[in-house]
C-alpha positions as CSV (number, residue, x, y, z in Angstrom):
1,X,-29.8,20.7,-12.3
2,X,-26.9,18.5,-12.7
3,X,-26.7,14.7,-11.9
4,X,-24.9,13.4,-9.3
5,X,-23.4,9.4,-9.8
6,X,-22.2,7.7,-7.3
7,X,-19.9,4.6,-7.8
8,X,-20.1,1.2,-5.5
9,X,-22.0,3.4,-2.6
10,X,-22.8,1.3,0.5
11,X,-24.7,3.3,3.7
12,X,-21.9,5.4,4.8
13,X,-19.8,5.9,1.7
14,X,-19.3,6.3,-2.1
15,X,-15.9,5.4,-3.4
16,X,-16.4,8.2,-5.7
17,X,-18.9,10.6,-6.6
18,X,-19.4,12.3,-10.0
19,X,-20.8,16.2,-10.4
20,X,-20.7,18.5,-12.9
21,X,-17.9,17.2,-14.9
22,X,-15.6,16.2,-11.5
23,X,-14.9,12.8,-9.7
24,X,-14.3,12.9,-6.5
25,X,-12.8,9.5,-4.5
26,X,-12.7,8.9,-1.0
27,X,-10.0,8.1,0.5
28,X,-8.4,4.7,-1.0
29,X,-6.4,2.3,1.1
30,X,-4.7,-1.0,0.3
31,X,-6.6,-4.2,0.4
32,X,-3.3,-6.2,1.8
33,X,-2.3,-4.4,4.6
34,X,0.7,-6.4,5.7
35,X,2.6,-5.2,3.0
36,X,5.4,-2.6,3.0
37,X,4.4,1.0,1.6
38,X,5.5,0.6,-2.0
39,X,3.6,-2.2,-2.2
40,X,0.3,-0.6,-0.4
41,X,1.0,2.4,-2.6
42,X,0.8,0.2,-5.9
43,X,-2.4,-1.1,-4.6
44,X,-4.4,2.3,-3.7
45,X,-3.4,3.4,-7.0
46,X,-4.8,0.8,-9.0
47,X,-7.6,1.2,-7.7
48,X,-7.8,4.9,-8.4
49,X,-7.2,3.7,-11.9
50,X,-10.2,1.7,-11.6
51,X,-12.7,4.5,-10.5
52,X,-11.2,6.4,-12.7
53,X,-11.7,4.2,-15.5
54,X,-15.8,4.4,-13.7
55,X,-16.3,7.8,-13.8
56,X,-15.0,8.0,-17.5
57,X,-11.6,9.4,-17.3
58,X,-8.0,8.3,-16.1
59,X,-4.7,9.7,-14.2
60,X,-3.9,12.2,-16.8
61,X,-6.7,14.2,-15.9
62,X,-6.3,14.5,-12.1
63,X,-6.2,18.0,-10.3
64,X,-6.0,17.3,-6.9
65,X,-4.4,14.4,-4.6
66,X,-4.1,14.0,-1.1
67,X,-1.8,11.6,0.4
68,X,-2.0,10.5,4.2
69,X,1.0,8.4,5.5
70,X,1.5,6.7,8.8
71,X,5.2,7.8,9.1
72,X,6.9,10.1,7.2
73,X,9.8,7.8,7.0
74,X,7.6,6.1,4.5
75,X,7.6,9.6,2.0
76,X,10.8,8.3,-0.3
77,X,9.0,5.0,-0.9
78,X,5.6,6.2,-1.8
79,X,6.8,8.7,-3.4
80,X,8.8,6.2,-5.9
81,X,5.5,4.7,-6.9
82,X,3.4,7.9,-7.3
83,X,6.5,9.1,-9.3
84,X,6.2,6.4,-11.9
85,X,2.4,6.8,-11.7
86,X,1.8,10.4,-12.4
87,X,1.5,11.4,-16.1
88,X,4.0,13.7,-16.5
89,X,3.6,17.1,-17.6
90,X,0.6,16.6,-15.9
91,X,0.9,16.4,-12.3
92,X,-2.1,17.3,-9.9
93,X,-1.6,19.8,-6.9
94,X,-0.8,17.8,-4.3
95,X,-0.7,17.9,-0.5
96,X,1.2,15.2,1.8
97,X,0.9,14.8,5.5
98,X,1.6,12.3,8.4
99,X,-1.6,10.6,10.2
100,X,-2.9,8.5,12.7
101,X,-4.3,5.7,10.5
102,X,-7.8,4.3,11.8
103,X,-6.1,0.6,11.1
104,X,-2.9,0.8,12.7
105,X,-1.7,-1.4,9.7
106,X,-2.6,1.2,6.9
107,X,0.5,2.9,5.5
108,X,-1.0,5.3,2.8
109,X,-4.2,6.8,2.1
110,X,-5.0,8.6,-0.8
111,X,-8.0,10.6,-2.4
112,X,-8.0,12.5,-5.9
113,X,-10.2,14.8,-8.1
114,X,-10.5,14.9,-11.8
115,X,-11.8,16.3,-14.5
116,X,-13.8,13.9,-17.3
């Protein structure tokens, strides 16, 4: 049986979990919500960085993102940032899609998988 880690877990979440060589993140959305969507996009980035850096790997070795935004209008932008983010030569699969945020002040959203 293969261990399962999960990093800073409160009673309904895990901001990632680790299994069988994968990390998995939740969703990750800004802290500063006032700010415009490359800004909110530099900031759930970093910390994907960050649990990456947990979980014992980093952006190189994603496979998978999905990205929620609030208003498509807001694709160019993000896309800008995740542009100079990705490693390239080795971007994930990725999926992209307009949603009704649960704060109404949340631009992007984003969750990954990656290998270790």
């Amino acid at each position: 049986m293969t261990d399962v880690t999960h990093i800073d877990q409160n009673a309904r979440r895990s901001r990632a979990v680790v299994h069988n060589g994968l990390v998995y993140t939740a969703g990750q959305v800004p802290d500063d919500m006032s700010q415009d969507v490359t800004v909110q996009t530099q900031q759930v980035l970093a910390k994907i960085d960050d649990l990456l850096k947990q979980a014992g790997t980093d952006k190189g070795r994603v496979l998978t993102a999905q990205i929620w935004l609030r208003t498509i209008d807001d694709l160019a932008a993000m896309n800008a940032v995740w542009d100079a983010w990705v490693v390239q030569g080795k971007t994930p699969a990725r999926c992209c899609g307009k949603v009704e945020m649960n704060n109404p002040n949340c631009r992007v959203e984003i969750l990954v998988v990656a290998a270790i």
